[in-house]
Every structure is written in C-alpha cells, then in structure tokens.
C-alpha atoms as an extended CHARMM CRD file, in Angstrom:
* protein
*
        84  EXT
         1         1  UNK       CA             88.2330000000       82.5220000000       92.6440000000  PROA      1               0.0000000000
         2         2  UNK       CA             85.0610000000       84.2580000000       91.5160000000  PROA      2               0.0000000000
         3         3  UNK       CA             82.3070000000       86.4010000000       93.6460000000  PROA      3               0.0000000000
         4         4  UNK       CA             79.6630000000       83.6870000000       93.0000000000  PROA      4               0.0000000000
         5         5  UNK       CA             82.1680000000       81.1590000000       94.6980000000  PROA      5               0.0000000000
         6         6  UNK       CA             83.5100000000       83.3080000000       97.0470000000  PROA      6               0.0000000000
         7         7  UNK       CA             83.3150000000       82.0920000000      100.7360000000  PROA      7               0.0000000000
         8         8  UNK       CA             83.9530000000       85.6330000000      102.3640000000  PROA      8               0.0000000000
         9         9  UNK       CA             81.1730000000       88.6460000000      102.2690000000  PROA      9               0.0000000000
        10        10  UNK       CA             82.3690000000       92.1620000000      101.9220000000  PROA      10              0.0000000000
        11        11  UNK       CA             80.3750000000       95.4030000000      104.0680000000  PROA      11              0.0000000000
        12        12  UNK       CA             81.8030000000       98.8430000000      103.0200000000  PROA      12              0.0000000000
        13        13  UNK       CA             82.9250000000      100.8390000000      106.0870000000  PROA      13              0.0000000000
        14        14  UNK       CA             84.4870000000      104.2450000000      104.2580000000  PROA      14              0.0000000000
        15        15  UNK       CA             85.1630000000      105.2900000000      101.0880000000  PROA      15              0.0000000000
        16        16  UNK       CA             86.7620000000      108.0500000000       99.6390000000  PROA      16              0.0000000000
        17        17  UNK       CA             88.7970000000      109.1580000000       96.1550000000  PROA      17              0.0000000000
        18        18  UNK       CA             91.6090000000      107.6530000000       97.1470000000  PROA      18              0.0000000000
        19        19  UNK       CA             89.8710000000      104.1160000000       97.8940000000  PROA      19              0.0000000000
        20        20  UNK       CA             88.0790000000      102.2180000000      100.9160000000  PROA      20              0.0000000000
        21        21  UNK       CA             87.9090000000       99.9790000000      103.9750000000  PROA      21              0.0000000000
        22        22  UNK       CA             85.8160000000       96.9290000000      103.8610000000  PROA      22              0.0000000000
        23        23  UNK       CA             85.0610000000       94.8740000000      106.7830000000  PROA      23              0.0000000000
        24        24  UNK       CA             85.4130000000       91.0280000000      105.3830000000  PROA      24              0.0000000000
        25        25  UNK       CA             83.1500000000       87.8890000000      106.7760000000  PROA      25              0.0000000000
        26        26  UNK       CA             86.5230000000       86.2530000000      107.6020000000  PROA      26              0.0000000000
        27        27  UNK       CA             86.6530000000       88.7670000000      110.0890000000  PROA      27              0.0000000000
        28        28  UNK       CA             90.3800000000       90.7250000000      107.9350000000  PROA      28              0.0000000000
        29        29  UNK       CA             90.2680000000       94.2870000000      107.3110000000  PROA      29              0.0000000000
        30        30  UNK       CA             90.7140000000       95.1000000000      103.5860000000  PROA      30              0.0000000000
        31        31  UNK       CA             92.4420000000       98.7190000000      102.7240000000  PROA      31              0.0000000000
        32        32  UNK       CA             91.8400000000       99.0620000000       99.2020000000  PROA      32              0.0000000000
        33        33  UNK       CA             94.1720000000      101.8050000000       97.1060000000  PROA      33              0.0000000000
        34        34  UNK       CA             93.7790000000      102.1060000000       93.6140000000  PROA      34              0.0000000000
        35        35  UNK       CA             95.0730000000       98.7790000000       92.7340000000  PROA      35              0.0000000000
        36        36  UNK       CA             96.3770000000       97.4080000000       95.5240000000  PROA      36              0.0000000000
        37        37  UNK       CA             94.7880000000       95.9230000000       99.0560000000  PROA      37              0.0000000000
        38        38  UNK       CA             96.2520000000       95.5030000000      102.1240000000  PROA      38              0.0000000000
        39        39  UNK       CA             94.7810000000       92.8210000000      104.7100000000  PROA      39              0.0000000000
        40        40  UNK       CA             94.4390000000       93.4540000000      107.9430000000  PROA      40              0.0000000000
        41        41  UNK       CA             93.2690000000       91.8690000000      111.1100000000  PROA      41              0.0000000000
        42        42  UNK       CA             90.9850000000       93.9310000000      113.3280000000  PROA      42              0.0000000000
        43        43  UNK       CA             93.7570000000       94.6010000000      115.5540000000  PROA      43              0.0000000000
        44        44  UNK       CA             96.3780000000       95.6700000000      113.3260000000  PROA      44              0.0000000000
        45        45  UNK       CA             94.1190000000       97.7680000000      111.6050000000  PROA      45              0.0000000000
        46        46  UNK       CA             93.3780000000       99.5060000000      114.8530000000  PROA      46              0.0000000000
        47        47  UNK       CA             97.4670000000      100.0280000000      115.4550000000  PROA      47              0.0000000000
        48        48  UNK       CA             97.9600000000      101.8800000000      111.9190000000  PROA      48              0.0000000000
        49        49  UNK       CA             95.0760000000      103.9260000000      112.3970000000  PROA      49              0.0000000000
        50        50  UNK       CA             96.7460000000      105.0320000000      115.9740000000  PROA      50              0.0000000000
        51        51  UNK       CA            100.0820000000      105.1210000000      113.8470000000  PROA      51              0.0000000000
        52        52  UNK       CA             98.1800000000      107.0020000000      111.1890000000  PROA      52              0.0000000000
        53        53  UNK       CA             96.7960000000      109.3900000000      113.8760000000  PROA      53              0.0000000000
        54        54  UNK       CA             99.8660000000      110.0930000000      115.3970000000  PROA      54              0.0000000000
        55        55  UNK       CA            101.6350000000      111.1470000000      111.9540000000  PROA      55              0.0000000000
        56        56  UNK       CA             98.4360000000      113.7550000000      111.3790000000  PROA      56              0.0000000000
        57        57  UNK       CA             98.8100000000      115.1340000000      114.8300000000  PROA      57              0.0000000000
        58        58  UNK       CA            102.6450000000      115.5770000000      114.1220000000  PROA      58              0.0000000000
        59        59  UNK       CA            101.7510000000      117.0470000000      110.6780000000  PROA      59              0.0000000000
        60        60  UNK       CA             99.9270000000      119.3600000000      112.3370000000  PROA      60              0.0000000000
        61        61  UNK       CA            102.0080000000      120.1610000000      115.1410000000  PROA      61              0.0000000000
        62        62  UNK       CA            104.9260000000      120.9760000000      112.7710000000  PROA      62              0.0000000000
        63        63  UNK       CA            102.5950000000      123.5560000000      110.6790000000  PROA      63              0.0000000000
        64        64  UNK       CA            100.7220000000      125.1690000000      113.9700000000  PROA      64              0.0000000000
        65        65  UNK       CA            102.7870000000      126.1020000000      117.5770000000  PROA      65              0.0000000000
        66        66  UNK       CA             99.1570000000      125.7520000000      118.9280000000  PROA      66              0.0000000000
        67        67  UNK       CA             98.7640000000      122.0660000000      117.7570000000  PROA      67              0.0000000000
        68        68  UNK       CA            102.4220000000      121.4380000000      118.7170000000  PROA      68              0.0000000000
        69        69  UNK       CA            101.1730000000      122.6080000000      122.3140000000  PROA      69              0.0000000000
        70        70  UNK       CA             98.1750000000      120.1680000000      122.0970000000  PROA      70              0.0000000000
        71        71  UNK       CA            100.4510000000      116.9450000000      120.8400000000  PROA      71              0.0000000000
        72        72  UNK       CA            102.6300000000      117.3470000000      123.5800000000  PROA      72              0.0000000000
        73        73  UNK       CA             99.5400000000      117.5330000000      126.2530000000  PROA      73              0.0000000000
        74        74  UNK       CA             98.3310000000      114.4710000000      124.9260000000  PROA      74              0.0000000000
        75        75  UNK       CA            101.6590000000      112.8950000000      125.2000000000  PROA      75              0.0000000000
        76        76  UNK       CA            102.2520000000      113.6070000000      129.0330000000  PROA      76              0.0000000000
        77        77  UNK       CA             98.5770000000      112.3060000000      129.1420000000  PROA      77              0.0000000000
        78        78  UNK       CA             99.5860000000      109.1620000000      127.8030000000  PROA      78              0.0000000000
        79        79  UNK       CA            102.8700000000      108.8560000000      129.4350000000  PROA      79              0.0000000000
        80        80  UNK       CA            100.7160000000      109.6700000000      133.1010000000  PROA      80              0.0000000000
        81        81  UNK       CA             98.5530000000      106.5160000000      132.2240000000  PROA      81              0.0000000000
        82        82  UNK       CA            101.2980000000      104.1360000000      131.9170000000  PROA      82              0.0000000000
        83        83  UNK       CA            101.2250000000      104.1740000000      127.8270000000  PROA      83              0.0000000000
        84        84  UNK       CA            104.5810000000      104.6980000000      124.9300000000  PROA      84              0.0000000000
C-alpha cells in the first residue's frame, strides 16, 4: 500500500540515531530500528518502556553501589503500594 492511499497518519514522538517512535492514527505505537518496526498498542508500549526502565536502573545499579541503594528504595516503594 502506498502513502497517498494510506488510511493511517503518522506524528513523530522521538527520534534519535538509532531510530524513532511514531504515534499512528490507528491509535498502534510504531518503534522503528533501522529496518525493522515493531507495533505496539499504547499499552504495551507503556509496559516495555517500564521494562526498559527497569533494565537501565539495574544497569546502573550494577556499575554504581549508590544507584544500587536507590533501585532497591524504589523497590520497597513499590512493594509498600501493593505493586511486583
């Protein structure tokens, strides 16, 4: 299917080298990487960007025994409020 009959409009929400996020009409979530885009509804994009989160803050943690500290704050934060 070409642009000009394309049903779906595109808006830009990041970009960077390694690609971007567009926001689709349809209401998906399109991760675009070099040549390959994954679709995503609005709420699973939400999860892997918690998911990606969590794998930074672990990163992190494992590099710095101050950010370790933080992470596992956050966690017994979490854990207090009822969340995994």
């Amino acid at each position: 299917m070409s642009a000009a009959t394309s049903p779906c409009t595109r808006t830009r929400l990041a970009a960077a080298k390694i690609g971007n996020v567009d926001a689709c009409s349809c209401g998906m979530i399109h991760l675009n990487l070099g040549a390959t885009t994954l679709r995503f509804t609005p709420a699973a994009f939400e999860i892997l960007g918690a998911m990606i989160d969590d794998a930074r803050r672990e990163r992190a943690a494992a590099e710095d025994p101050l950010v370790a500290a933080q992470t596992a704050l956050l966690r017994l934060g979490e854990l207090a409020r009822g969340e995994a």
